[in-house]
Backbone as a ProteinNet text record, in pm:
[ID]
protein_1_A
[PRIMARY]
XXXXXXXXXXXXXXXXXXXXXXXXXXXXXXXXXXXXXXXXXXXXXXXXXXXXXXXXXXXXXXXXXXX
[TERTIARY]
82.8	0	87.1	72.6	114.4	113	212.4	201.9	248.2	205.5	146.1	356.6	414.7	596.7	601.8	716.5	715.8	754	768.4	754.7	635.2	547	378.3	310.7	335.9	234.3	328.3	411.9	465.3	442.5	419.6	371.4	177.4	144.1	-9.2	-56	46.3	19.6	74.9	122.2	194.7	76.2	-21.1	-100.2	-188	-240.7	-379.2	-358.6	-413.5	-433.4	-536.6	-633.9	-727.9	-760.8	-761.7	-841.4	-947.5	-1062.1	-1146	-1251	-1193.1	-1313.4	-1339.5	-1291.1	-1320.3	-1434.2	-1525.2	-1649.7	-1637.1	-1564.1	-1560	-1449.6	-1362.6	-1282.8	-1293.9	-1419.3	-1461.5	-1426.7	-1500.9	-1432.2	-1315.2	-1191	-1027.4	-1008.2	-1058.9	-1027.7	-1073.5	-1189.3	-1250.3	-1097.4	-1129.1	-998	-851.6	-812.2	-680.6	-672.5	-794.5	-822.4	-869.2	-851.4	-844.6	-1005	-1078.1	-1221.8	-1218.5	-1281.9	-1300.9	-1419.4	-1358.1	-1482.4	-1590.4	-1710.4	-1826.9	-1911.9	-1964.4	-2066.5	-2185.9	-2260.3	-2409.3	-2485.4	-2562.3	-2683.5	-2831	-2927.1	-3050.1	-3091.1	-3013.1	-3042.8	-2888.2	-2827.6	-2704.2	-2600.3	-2564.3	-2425.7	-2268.8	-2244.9	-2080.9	-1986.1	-1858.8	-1751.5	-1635.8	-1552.3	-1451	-1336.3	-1213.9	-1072.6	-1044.2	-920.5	-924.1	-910	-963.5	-934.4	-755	-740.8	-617.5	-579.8	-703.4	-708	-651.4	-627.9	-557.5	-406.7	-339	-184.8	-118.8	-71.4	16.9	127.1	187.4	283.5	208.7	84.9	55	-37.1	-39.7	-138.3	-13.7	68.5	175.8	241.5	251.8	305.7	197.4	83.8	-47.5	-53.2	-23.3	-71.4	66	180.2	335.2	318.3	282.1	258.1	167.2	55.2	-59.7	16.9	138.2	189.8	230.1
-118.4	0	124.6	202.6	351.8	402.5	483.8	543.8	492.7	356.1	289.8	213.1	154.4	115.1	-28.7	-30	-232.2	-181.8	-84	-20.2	-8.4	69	60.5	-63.6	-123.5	-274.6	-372.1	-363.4	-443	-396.9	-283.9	-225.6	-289.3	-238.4	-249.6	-405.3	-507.5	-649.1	-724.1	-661.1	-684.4	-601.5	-526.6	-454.2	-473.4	-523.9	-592.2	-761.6	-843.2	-970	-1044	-984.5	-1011.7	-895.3	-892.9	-709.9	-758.1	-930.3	-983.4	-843.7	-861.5	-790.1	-621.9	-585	-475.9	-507	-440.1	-505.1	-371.6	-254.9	-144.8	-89.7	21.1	87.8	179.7	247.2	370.3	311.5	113.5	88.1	30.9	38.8	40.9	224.6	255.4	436.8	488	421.2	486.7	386.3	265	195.7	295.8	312.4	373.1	532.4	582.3	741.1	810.9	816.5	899.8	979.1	943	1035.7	1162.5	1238.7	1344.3	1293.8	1368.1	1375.5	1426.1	1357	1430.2	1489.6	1604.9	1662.5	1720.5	1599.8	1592.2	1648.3	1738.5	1830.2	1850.4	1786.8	1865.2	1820.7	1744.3	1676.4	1719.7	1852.8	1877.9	1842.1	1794.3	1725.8	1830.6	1861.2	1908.2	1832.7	1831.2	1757.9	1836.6	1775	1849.1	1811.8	1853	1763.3	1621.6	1571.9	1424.1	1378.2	1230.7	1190.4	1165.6	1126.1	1061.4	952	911.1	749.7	668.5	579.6	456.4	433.6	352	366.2	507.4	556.3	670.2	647.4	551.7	502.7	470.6	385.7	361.5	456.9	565.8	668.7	745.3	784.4	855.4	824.5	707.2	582.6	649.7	648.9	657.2	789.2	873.1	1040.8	1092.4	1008.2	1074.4	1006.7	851.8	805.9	891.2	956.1	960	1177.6	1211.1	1370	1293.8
0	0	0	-56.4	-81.4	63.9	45.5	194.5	364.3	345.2	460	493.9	389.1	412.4	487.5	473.8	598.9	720.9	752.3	903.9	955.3	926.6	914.2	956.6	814.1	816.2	885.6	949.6	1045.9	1153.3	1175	1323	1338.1	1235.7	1236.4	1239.3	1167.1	1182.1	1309.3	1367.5	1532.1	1655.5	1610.6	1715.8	1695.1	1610.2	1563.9	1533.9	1641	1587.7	1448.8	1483.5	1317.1	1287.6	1189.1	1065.7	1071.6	1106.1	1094.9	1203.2	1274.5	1400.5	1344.5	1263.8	1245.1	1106	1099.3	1022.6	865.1	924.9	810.3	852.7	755.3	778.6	878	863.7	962.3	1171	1169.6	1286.9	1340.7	1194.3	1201.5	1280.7	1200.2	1220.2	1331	1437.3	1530.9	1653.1	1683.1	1716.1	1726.1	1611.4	1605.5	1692.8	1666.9	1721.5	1622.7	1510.8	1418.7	1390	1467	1401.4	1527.6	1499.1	1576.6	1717.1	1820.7	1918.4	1927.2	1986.4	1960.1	2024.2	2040.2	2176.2	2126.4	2190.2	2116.3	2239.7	2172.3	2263.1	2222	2190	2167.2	2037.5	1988	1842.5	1776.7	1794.4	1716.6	1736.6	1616	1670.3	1640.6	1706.5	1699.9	1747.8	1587.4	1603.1	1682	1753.7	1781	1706	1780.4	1737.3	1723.7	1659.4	1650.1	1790	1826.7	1983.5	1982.4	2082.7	2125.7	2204	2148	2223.1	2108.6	2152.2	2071.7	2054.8	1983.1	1975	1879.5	2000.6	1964.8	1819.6	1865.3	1740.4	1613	1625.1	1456.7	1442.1	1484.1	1389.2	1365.7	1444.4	1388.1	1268.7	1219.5	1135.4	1032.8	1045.7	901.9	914.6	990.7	923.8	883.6	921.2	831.4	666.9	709	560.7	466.5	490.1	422.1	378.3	454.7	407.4	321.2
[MASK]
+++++++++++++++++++++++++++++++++++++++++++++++++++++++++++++++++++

């Protein structure tokens, strides 16, 4: 994969035992951190910043790959 290197997908195939349990990309991406937080009030939803939950190292790994 573009971007992604054998540093990457050796990190990401060492921190993830099956890609099986994740059913879509969107719940690889919620896992890793990468979606924004959310603060829901009254029906509206406002996004905030990205979270910072998940492994520090492989998102760092996918947002240097993906500059």
């Amino acid at each position: 994969m573009l971007g992604i290197g054998p540093i990457g997908a050796s990190a990401l195939v060492a921190s993830v035992d099956d890609f099986k349990q994740f059913t879509s990309a969107k719940q690889f991406g919620a896992w890793l951190g990468l979606v924004p937080s959310q603060n829901s009030t009254g029906g509206k939803a406002r996004l905030g910043r990205i979270t910072k939950r998940g492994d520090d190292y492989l998102r760092t790994l996918l947002i240097q790959g993906a500059k």
